[in-house]
C-alpha positions in Angstrom: -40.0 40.6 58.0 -40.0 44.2 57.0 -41.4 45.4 53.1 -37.7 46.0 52.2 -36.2 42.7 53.3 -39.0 41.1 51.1 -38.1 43.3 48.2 -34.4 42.4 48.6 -35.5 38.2 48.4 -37.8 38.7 45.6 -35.4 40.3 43.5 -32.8 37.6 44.5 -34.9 35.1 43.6 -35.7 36.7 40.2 -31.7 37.3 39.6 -31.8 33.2 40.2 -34.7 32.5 38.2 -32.9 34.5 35.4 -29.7 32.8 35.8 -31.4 29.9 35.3 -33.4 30.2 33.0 -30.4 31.7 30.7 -28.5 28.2 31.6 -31.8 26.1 31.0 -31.8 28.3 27.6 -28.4 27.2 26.9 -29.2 23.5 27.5 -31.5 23.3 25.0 -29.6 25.3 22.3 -27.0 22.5 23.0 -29.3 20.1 22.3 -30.8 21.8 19.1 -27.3 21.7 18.1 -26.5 17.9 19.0 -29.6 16.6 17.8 -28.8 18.4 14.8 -25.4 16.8 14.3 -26.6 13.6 15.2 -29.0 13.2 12.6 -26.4 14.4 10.2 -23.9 11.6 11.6 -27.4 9.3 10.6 -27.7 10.1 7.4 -23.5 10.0 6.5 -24.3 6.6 8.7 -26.5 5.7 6.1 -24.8 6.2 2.9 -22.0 4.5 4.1 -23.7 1.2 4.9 -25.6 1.4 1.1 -21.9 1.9 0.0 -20.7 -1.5 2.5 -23.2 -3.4 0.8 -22.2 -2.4 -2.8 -19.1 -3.0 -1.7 -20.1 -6.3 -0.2 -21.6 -7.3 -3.6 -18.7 -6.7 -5.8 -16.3 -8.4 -3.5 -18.5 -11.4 -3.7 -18.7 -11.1 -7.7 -15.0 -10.8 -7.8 -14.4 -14.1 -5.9 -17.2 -15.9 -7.9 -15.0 -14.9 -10.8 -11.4 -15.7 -9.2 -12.9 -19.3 -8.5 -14.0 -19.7 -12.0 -10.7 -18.4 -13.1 -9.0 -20.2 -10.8 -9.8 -23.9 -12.6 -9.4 -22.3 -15.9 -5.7 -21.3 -15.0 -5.0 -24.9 -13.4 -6.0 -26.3 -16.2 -4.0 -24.1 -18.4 -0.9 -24.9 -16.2 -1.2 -28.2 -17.1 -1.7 -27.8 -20.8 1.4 -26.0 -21.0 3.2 -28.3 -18.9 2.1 -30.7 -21.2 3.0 -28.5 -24.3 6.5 -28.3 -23.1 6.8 -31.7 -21.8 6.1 -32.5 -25.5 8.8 -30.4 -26.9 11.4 -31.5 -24.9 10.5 -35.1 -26.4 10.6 -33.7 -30.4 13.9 -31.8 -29.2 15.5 -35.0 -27.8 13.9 -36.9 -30.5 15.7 -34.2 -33.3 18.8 -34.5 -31.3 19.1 -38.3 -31.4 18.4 -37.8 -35.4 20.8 -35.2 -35.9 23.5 -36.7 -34.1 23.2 -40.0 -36.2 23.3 -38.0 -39.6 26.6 -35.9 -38.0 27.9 -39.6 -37.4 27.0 -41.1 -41.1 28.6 -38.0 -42.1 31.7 -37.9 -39.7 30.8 -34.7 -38.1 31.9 -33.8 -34.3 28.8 -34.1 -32.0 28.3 -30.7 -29.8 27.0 -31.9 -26.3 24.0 -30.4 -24.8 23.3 -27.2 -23.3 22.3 -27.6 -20.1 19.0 -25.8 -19.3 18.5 -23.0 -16.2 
């Protein structure tokens, strides 16, 4: 091998070496950048599971309260079930006495309404 054919190697090895080492350079700029990003996508990560868990938390206060509501407003169903079950017997009651007075008193009976 003559001086000259040396020379010519060397500097294409060097034009390789720089080529890589410029790619290599890029790699780990990439990875700078994507390590970067990926401890931001951590720490978002993060905040969003203490937010789940609050989340969590109230969801499972607001059932405890439904099911506490939840007998309350059965019971109060029935009370008012009642209630009106109770009325209807004072109305019927009132009718039955009104239409004997009209009666005594020779007055026309007017039939009942029927309810919706």
């Amino acid at each position: 091998m003559t001086n000259d054919h040396l020379k010519n190697t060397l500097k294409d090895i060097k034009e390789l070496i720089e080529v890589i080492n410029h790619k290599v350079d890029k790699v780990e700029t990439n990875q700078s950048i994507y390590s970067a990003q990926l401890t931001l996508i951590k720490d978002k990560q993060s905040v969003l599971n203490d937010k789940l868990d609050s989340i969590d938390e109230t969801l499972e206060d607001h059932s405890r309260r439904l099911e506490a509501i939840a007998g309350d407003t059965e019971q109060l169903l029935m009370d008012v079930k009642g209630i009106r079950d109770e009325i209807g017997l004072w109305h019927q009651r009132d009718k039955r006495e009104i239409d004997e007075i009209k009666k005594h008193l020779d007055l026309p009976l007017i039939p009942d309404i029927p309810q919706a």
